[in-house]
C-alpha positions as CSV (number, residue, x, y, z in Angstrom):
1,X,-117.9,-121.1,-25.8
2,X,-118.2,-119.5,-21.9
3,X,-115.3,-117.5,-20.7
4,X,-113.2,-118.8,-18.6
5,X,-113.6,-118.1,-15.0
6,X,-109.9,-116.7,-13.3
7,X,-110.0,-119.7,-11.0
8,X,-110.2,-122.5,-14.2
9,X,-106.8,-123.4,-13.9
10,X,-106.0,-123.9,-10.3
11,X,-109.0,-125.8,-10.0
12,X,-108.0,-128.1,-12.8
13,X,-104.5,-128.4,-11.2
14,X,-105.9,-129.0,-8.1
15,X,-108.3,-131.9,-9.5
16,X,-105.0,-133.3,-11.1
17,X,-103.0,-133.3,-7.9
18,X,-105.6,-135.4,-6.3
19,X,-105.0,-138.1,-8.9
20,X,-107.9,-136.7,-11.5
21,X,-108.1,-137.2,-15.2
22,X,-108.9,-134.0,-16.9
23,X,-111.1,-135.5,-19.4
24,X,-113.0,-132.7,-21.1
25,X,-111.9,-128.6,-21.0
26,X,-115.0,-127.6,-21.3
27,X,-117.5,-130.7,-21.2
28,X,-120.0,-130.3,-23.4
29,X,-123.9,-131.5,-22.3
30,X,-126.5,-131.5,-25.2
31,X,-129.9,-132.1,-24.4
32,X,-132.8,-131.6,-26.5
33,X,-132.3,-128.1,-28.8
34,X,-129.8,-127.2,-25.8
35,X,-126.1,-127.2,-25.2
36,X,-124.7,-126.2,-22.0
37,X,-120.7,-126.4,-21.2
38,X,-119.7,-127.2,-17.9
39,X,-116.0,-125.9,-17.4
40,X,-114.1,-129.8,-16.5
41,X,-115.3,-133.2,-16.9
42,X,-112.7,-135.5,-14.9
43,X,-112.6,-139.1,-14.1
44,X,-110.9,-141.3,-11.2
45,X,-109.9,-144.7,-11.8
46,X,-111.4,-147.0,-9.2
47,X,-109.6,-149.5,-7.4
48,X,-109.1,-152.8,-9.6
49,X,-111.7,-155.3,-7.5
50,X,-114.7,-152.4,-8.1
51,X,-113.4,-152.0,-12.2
52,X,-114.3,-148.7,-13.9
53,X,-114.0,-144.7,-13.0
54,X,-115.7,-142.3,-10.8
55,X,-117.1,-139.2,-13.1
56,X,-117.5,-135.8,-12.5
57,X,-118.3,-132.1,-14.2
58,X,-116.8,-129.5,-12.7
59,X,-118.3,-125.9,-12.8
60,X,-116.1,-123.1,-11.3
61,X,-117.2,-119.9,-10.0
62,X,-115.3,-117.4,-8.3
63,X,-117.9,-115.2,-6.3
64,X,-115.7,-111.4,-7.6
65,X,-118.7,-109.7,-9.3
66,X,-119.8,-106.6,-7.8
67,X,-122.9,-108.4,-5.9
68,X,-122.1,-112.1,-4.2
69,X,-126.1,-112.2,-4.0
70,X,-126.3,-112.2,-7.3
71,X,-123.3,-114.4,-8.1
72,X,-124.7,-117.0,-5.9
73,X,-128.1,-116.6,-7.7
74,X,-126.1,-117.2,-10.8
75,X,-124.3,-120.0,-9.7
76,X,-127.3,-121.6,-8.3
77,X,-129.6,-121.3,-11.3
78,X,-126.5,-122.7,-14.1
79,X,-125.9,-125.7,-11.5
80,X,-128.9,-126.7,-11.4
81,X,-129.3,-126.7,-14.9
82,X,-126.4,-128.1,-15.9
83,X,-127.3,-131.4,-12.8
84,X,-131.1,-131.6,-14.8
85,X,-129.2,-132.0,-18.4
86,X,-126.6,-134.0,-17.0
87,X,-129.0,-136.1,-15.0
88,X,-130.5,-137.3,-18.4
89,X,-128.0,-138.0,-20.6
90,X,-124.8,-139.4,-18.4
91,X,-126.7,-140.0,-14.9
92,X,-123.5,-141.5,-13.7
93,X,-121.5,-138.4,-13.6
94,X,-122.2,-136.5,-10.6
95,X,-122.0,-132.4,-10.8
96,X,-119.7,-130.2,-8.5
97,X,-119.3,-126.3,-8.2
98,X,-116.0,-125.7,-7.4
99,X,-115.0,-122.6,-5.5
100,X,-112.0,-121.3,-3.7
101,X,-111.8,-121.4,0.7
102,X,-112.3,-117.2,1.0
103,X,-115.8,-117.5,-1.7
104,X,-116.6,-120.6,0.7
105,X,-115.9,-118.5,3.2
106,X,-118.0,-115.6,2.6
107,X,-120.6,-117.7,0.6
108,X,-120.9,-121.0,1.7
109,X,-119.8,-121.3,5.5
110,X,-122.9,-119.8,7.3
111,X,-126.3,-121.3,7.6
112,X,-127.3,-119.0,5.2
113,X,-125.1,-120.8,2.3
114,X,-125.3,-123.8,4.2
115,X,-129.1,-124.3,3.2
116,X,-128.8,-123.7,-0.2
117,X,-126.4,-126.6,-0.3
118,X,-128.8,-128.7,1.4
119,X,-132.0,-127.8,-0.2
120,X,-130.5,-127.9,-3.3
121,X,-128.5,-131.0,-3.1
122,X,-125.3,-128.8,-4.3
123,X,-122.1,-131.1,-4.2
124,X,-119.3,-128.6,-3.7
125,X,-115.3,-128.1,-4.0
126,X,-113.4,-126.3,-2.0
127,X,-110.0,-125.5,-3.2
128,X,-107.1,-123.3,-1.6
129,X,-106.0,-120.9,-4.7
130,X,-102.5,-120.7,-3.4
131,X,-101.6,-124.2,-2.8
132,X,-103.8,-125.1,-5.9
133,X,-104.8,-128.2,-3.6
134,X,-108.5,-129.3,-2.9
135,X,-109.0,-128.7,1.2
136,X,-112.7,-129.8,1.0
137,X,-115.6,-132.3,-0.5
138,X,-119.0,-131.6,0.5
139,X,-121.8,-133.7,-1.1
C-alpha cells in the first residue's frame, strides 16, 4: 500500500465539503499483472432527471521533495498511468491530481505548467490547505 501523501486528508475533507462521496481510501485499479492505487475514488450523485453519479480518482501530490522538477516528473508519469489503467477498466471515472493553491502556484500557474496540463490532458484540483475547501477545477 503507497504512503500517504501529508495533504490526503484535507483533500478528502475538501471533496466531502463539496458534497463528495468518499468511496474508496485508496482505490484500487488492477489491469493485467498490474495493480496501481490511486489515493480517493469519490462519487457525486446527479440530479434526479439525469439518474446515476459522476466518478472520480483522486491522486494527491504535494510538490515538498527536494526537487519540484522531479516531483512534477513523478506526478506526471503515475497520472498518466494510473488515466491508461483506468481508461480500460472503468472508462467512466475520470482521473484528477489534486494539489494544494501554493504547489499550483509554483507548479501549475505559468505557461510552463500550464502546457503540461494541456498536452497532457491533466484534469486538476486545486485545494486551499487551510480552509480544507476546493478553490479550483481545471479539466
Amino acid at each position: 500500500m503507497p504512503r500517504l501523501d501529508y495533504l490526503h486528508n484535507t483533500v478528502k475533507n475538501a471533496l466531502s465539503k463539496a458534497g463528495w462521496a468518499i468511496t474508496a481510501d485508496p482505490f484500487r485499479i488492477s489491469f493485467g499483472i498490474r495493480k496501481v492505487y490511486v489515493d480517493l475514488g469519490a462519487e457525486k450523485s446527479l440530479l434526479a432527471a439525469e439518474k446515476g453519479s459522476e466518478k472520480i480518482a483522486v491522486e494527491i501530490k504535494s510538490f515538498i521533495g527536494i526537487s519540484k522538477m522531479n516531483d512534477l516528473e513523478n506526478a506526471i508519469g503515475q497520472y498518466i498511468v494510473y488515466r491508461t489503467y483506468l481508461h480500460e477498466v472503468e472508462p467512466e471515472r475520470l482521473l484528477y491530481l489534486a494539489v494544494d493553491s501554493e504547489a499550483y502556484a509554483e507548479v501549475f500557474y505559468d505557461i510552463s505548467g500550464r502546457i503540461l496540463l494541456d498536452v497532457n490532458h491533466i484534469k486538476l484540483i486545486v485545494v486551499d490547505a487551510d480552509r480544507e475547501e476546493i478553490t479550483e477545477w481545471i479539466s
